[in-house]
C-alpha positions in Angstrom: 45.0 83.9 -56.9 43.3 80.3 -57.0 43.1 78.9 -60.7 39.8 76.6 -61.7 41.0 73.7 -63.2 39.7 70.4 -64.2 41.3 67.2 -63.6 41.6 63.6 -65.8 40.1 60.5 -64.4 44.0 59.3 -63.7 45.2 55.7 -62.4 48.0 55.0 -59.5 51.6 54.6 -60.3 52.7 52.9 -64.0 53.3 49.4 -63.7 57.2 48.5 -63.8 57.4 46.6 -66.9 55.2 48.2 -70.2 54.7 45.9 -73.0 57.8 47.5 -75.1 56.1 46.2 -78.6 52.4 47.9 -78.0 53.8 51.6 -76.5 53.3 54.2 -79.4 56.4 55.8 -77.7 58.2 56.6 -74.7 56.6 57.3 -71.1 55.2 61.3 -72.1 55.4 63.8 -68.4 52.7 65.6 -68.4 53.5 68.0 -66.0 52.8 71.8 -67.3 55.5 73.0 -65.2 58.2 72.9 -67.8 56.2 73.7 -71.4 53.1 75.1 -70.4 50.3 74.5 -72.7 50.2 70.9 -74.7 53.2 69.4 -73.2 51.2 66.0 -74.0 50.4 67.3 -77.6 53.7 68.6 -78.3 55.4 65.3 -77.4 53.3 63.1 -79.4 53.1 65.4 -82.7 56.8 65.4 -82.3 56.7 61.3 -82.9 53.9 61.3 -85.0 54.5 64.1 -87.8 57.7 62.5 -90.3 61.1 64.5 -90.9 59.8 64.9 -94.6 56.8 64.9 -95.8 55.5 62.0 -98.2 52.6 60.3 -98.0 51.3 61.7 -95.0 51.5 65.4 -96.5 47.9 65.4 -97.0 46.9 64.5 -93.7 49.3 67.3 -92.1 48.4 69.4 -94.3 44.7 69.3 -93.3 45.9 70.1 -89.5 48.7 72.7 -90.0 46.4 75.3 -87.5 46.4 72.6 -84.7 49.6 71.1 -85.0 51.3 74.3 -85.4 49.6 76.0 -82.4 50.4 73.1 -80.2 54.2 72.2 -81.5 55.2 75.5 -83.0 59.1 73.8 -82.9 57.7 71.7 -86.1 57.3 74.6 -88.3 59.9 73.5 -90.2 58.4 70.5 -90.9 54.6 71.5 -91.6 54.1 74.3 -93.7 51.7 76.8 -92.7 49.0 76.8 -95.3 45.7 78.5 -93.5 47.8 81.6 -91.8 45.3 84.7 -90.6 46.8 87.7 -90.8 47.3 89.1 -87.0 50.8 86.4 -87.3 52.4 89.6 -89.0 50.9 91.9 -86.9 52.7 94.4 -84.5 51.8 93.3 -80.8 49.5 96.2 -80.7 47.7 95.4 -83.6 46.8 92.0 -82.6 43.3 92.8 -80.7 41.7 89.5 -80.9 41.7 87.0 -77.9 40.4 83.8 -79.4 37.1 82.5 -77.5 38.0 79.6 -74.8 36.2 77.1 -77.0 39.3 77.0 -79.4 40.7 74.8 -77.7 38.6 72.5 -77.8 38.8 72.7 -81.8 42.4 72.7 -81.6 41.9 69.5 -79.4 39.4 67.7 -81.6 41.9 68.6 -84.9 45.2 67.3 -82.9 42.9 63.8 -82.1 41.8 63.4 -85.6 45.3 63.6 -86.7 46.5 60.8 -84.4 43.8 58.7 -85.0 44.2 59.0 -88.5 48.3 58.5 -88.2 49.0 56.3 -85.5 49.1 52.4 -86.6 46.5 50.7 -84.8 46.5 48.0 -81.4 49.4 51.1 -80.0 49.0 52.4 -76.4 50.4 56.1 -75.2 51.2 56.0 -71.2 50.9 59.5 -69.3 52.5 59.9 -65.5 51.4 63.4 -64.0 48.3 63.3 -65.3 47.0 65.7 -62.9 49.6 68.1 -63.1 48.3 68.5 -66.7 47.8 71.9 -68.5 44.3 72.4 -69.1 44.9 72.3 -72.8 46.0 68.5 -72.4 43.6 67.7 -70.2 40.8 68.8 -73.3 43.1 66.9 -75.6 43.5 64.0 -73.9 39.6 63.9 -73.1 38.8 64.3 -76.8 41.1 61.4 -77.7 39.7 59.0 -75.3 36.7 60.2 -76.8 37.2 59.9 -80.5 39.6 57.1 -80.7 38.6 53.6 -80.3 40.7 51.9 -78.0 41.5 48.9 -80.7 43.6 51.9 -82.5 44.9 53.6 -79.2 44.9 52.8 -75.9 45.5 55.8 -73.4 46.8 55.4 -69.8 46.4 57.8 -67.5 48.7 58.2 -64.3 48.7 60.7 -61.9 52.0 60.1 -60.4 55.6 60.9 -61.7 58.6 63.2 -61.4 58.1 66.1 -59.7 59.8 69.1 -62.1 62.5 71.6 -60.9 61.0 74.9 -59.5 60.1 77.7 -62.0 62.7 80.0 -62.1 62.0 81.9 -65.6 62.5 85.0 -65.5 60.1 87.8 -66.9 61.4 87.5 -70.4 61.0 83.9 -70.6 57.5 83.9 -69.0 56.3 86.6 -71.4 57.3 84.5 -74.9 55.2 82.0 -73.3 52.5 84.1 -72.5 52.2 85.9 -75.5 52.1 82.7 -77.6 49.5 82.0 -74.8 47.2 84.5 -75.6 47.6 84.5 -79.4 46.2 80.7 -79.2 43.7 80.7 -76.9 45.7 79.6 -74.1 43.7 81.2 -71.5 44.6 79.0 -68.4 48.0 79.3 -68.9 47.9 83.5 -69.9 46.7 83.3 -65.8 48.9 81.4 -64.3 52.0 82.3 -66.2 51.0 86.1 -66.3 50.6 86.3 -62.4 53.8 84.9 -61.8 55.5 87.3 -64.3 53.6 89.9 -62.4 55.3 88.8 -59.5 59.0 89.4 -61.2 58.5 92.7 -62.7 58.1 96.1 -60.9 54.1 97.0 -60.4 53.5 99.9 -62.8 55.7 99.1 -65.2 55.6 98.5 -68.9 56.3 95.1 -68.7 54.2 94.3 -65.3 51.2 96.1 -67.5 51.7 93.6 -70.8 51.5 90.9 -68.1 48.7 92.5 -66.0 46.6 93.4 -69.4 47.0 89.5 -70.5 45.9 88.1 -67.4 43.2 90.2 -66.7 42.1 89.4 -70.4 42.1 86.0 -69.9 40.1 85.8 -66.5 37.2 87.6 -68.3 37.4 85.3 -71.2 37.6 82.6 -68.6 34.3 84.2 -67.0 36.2 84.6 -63.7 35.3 88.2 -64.1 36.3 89.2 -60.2 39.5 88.0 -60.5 39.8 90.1 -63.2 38.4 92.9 -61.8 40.7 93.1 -59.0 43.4 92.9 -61.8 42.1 95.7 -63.4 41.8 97.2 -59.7 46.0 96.5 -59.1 46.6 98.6 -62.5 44.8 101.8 -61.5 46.5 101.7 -57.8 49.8 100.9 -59.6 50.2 103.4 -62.4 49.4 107.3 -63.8 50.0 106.5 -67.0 46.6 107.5 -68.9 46.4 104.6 -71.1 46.9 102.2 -69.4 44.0 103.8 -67.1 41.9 103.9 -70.3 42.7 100.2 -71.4 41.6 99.0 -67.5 38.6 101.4 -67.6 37.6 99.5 -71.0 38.3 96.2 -69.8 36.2 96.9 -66.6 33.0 98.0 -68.5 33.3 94.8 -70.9 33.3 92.6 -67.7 29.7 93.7 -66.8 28.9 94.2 -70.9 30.0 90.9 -71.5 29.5 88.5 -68.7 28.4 85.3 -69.4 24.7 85.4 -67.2 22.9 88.0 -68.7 21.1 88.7 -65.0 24.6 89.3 -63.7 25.0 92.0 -66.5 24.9 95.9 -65.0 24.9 98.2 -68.0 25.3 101.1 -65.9 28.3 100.5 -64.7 29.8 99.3 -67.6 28.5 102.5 -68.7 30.4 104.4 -66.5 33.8 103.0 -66.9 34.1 103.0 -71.0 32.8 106.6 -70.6 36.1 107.2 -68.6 37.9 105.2 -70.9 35.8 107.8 -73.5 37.2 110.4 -71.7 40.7 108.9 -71.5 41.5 108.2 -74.8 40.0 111.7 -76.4 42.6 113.2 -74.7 46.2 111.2 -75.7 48.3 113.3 -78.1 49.1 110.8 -80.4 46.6 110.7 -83.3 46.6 108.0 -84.6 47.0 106.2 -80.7 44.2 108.7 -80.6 42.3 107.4 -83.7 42.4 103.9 -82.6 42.0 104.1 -79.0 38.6 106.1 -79.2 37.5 103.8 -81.9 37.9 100.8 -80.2 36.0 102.8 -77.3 33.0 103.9 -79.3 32.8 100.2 -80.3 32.4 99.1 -76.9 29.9 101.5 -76.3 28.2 100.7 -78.9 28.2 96.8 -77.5 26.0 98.3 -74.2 23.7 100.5 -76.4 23.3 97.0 -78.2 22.6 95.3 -74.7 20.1 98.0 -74.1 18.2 97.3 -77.6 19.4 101.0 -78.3 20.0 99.6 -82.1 20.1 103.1 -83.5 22.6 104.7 -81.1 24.8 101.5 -81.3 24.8 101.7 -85.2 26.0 105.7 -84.7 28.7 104.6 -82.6 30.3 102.1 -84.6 30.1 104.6 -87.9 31.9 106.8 -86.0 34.6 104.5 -85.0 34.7 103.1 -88.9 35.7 107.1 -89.4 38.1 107.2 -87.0 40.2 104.0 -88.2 40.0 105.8 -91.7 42.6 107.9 -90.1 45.3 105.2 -89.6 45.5 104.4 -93.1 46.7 100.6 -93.1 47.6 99.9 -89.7 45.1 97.9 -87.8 43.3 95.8 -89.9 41.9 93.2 -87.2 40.3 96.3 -85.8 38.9 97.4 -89.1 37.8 94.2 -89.4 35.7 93.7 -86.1 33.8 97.0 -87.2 32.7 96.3 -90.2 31.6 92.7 -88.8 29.6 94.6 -86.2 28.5 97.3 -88.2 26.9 93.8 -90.7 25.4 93.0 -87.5 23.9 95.7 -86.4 22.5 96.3 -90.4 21.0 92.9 -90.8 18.7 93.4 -87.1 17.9 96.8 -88.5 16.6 95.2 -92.0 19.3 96.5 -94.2 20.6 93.3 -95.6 22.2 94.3 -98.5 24.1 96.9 -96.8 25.2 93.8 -94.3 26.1 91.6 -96.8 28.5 94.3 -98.3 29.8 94.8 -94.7 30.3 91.2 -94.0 31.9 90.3 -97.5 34.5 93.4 -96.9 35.1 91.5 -93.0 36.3 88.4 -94.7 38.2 90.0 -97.4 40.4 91.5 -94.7 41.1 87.8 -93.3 40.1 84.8 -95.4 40.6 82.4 -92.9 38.7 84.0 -90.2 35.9 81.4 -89.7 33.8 83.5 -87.5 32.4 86.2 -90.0 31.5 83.3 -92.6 29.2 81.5 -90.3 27.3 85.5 -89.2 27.0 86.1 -93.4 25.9 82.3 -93.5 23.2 82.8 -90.9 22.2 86.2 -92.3 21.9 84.1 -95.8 19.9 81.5 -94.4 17.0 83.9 -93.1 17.2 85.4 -96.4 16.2 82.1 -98.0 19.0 81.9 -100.1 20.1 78.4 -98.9 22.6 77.7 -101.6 25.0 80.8 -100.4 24.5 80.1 -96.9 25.7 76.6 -97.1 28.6 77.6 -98.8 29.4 80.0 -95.9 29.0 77.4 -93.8 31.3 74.8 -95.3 34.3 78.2 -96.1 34.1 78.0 -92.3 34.6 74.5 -92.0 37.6 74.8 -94.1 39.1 77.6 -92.6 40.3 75.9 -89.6 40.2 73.0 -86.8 36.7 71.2 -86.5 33.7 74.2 -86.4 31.2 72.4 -84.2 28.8 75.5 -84.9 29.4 75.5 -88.7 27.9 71.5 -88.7 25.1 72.6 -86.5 24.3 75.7 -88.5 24.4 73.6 -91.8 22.4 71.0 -89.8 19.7 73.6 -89.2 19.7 74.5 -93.2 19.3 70.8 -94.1 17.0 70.5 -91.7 14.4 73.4 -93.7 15.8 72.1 -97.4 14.0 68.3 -95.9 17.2 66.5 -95.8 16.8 65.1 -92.7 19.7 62.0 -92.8 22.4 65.0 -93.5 20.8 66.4 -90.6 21.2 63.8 -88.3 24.3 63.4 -89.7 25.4 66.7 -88.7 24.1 67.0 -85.8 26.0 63.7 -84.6 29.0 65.7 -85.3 28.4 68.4 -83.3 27.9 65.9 -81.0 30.9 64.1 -81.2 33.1 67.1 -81.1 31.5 68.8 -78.3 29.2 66.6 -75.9 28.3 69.5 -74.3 26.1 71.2 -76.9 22.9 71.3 -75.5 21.1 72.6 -78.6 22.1 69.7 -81.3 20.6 66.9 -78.5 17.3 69.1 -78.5 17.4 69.4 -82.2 18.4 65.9 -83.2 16.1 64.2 -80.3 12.8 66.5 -82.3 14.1 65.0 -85.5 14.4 61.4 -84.1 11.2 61.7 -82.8 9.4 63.1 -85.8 10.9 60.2 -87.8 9.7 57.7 -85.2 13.2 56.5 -83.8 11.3 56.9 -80.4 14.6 55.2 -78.7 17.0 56.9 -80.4 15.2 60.2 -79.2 15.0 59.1 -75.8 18.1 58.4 -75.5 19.0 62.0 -76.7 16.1 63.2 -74.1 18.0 61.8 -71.0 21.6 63.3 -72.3 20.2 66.6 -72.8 18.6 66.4 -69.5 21.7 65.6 -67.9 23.0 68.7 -69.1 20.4 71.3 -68.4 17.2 69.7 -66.1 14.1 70.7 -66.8 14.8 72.3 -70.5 11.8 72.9 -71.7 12.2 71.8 -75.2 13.3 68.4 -74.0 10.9 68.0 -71.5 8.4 68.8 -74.6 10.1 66.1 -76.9 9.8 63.7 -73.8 6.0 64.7 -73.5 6.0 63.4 -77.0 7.6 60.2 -76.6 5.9 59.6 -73.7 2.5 60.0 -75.4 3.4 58.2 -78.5 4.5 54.9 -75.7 0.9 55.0 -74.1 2.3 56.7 -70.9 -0.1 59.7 -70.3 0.5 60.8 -67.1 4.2 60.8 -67.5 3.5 62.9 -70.6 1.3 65.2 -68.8 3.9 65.8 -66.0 6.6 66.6 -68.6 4.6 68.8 -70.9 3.2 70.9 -68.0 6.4 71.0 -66.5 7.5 72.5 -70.1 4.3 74.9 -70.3 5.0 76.2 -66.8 8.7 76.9 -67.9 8.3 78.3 -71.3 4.9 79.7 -71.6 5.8 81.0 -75.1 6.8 77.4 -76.3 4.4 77.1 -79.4 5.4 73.4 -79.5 5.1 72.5 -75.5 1.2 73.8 -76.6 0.7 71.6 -78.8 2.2 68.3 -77.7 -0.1 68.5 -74.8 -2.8 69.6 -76.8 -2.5 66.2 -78.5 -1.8 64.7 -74.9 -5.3 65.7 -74.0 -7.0 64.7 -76.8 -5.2 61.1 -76.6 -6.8 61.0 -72.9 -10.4 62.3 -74.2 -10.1 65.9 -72.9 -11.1 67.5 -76.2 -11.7 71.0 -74.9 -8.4 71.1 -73.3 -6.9 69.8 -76.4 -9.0 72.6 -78.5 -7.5 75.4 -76.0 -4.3 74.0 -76.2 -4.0 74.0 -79.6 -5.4 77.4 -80.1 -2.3 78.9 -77.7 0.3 77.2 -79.7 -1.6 78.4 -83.0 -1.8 81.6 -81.3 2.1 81.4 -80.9 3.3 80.1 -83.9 0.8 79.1 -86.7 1.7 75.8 -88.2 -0.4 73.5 -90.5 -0.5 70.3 -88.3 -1.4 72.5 -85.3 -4.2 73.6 -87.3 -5.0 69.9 -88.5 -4.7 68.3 -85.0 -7.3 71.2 -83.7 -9.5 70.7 -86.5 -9.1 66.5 -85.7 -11.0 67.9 -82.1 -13.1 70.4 -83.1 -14.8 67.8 -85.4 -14.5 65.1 -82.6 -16.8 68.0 -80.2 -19.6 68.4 -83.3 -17.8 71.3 -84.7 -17.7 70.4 -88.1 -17.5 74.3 -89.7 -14.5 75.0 -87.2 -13.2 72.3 -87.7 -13.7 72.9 -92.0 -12.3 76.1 -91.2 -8.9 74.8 -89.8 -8.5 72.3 -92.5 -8.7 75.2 -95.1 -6.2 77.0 -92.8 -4.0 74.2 -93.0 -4.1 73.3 -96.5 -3.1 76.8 -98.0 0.6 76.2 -95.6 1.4 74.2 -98.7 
């Protein structure tokens, strides 16, 4: 099996002789081979957190989840303060496989950290650079990123000691998986778990714990037919019905969860969790029973959601709330995830206050969950009740490494409340933590550009672009921009280049209705103006048609608008 992996921008061999006075410490391998996940990481929190704590206690204190989860050997030294509850969880109680994008919290927390206790004008040296677990690789990235070089200078190498064989046996490997998969450590759960698959007997109990991690963590990954033919070697390996339920599940979630909604197929999904249905309604342990079927029903209920079968899907996860009633305090997590769905589906039905209830009994289960404070938050927000969404927010800010999602969220709330600095301020965040975040360059170019930082916003335009070509939305800001600068026909290309894309695009409407007025089409900017009113009435759109209508001799249409317009306020 062939593992997708990125690679560091890394240099040739280290020079011979480092300038002893300016290293932060000593050479760091950064071969996975050995450790596994943040080898890099681990080494340099080893130098960097103190025997005892003094006056630094604050400032480990503040990254106990990230420092933990990349050096658990320091728990001696930092005490856990933020702990979820699935760390004192049986193994089969633990259901939740963190998302793949917490590592790059987990990264952005570890490079805070060193910026913030390393003594400036130090440089860290790496050799095997490209032998790097993904996890480093992020890290590493993220601290080149966030920490000027004046404070730290990184050097990469891609050369250095080759490491001894892996020779671990099953035992080993699976202590290292497990931690694996409790983080996040998705890369690794594949590698390591195929090569415990390897050293145990196919069928087995411990060749399934390996085989149900890495299949796990290829769908997390998106490599959903690697995992599939996982998922394939369990059935031709073992009777044992549940493990044939748990693959029959974990089949029908690849097509009910894959990442490109046209590659989706409900009806096979379908297909499979009705086996898995079938499966687990017939195990003779009840509570197994209880559980199993629960967790079922719930991923039944994720297709009927898929379908828009709202109804059906809320039926389903009732039913699967009733069944964990059965296994009185055992299973929490799960409990948890139902009630968190069951908020969901509520709030799209219109029952809010039933879905606030659900949601506040979620958290109560696991405070320092982040997830379920940032759903409530949103719910909140589209309530109008601004003051008790931020606050959600900003719990899930707390409650672990840096949330770019909780900064965007509480960008989008300033954004409505007028605060447009905090805003931008929030939105550079986002930014900063993840560069890939398509949505915040879109949403902080528009802002830019309605506050007349025209640069600024182009220079927002052409990173967004270089993330996703021909958005839509950016193409409509550049129409904007380009407009504003004179350029009409470059504004014309973008703006019909956005209409064409997004025909529903309220705002693409309306730019190039103002486009065509700028360049005296005044019908076309009347008709384009009355789409975008059409799709989303908004006082200037109603303003800017009337500012036409009167320019073609239609003064009671135009009167007409600017009445509509006025009573927006």
């Amino acid at each position: 099996m062939t593992e997708a992996r990125s690679h560091l921008r890394v240099r040739g061999e280290p020079p011979a002789r480092w300038g002893a006075a300016r290293l932060l410490m000593p050479l760091i391998d950064a071969h996975r081979r050995p450790r596994g996940p943040y080898t890099v990481a681990a080494a340099l929190l080893r130098h960097l957190v103190p025997p005892t704590l003094d006056r630094s206690a604050e400032l480990v204190e503040a990254h106990d989840i990230e420092i933990l989860a990349a050096a658990p050997e320091l728990a001696g030294r930092v005490p856990a303060g933020r702990v979820t509850i699935d760390v004192g969880l049986a193994d089969d109680e633990r259901i939740l496989v963190p998302a793949p994008r917490r590592t790059l919290r987990l990264a952005n927390g570890i490079a805070e950290f060193v910026r913030d206790a390393v003594r400036p004008g130090r440089t860290l040296a790496v050799c095997n650079g490209a032998e790097a677990d993904p996890t480093d690789i992020e890290l590493l990235d993220a601290m080149m990123r966030r920490i000027p070089p004046a404070t730290l200078t990184i050097m990469l190498y891609s050369d250095g000691p080759e490491p001894a064989p892996d020779t671990r046996g099953a035992d080993e490997l699976w202590t290292v998986v497990d931690r694996s998969m409790r983080e996040g450590f998705l890369h690794a759960v594949v590698e390591l778990g195929e090569r415990g698959m390897a050293r145990t007997e196919p069928g087995g109990e411990r060749w399934w714990r390996f085989a149900q991690r890495t299949a796990t963590a290829l769908g997390g990954l998106g490599r959903t037919e690697e995992a599939r033919a996982v998922w394939d070697r369990v059935r031709a390996a073992s009777q044992d019905p549940k493990m044939h339920a748990a693959s029959a599940y974990g089949t029908a979630m690849l097509d009910a969860r894959h990442p490109d909604p046209a590659r989706r197929d409900l009806a096979r999904a379908r297909r499979w969790i009705n086996e898995a249905i079938a499966i687990s309604t017939l195990l003779p342990d009840p509570a197994e029973r209880a559980f199993k079927l629960g967790f079922d029903r719930n991923g039944l209920a994720l297709i009927e959601l898929r379908h828009g079968r709202l109804g059906a899907a809320l039926s389903l996860v009732e039913s699967a709330i009733e069944l964990a009633r059965e296994l009185g305090e055992r299973h929490p997590l799960h409990r948890m995830v139902l009630l968190a769905n069951r908020a969901q589906l509520l709030s799209a039905l219109g029952h809010t206050k039933e879905a606030l209830e659900d949601y506040a009994a979620a958290i109560a289960i696991d405070p320092v969950f982040p997830d379920y404070y940032l759903d409530r938050g949103n719910l909140l927000f589209r309530l109008g009740q601004y003051e008790e969404a931020l606050a959600d927010y900003e719990r899930a800010m707390r409650a672990g490494p840096p949330l770019p999602e909780a900064h965007y969220n509480r960008a989008e709330l300033r954004t409505v409340r007028g605060d447009t600095d905090g805003a931008l301020a929030d939105l550079g965040q986002v930014i900063e933590l993840d560069p890939g975040y398509l949505d915040a360059y879109i949403n902080r170019a528009g802002l830019l550009a309605a506050a007349g930082r025209d640069e600024e916003a182009r220079a927002d335009v052409t990173a967004g672009l270089a993330l996703a070509p021909g958005n839509p939305h950016l193409l409509t800001v550049l129409g904007q921009l380009e407009t504003a600068a004179g350029r009409l026909a470059e504004a014309r290309t973008a703006l019909d280049q956005a209409v064409d894309t997004a025909p529903g695009l309220a705002a693409a409407w309306g730019n190039r209705g103002v486009l065509r007025y700028a360049g005296g089409d005044l019908e076309g900017a009347v008709e384009d103006l009355s789409r975008a009113i059409e799709l989303q009435p908004q006082p200037d759109l109603y303003t800017n048609r009337a500012i036409a209508l009167r320019a073609l001799g239609r003064d009671a249409a135009a009167d007409a608008d600017d009445h509509r317009a006025s009573r927006f306020s």
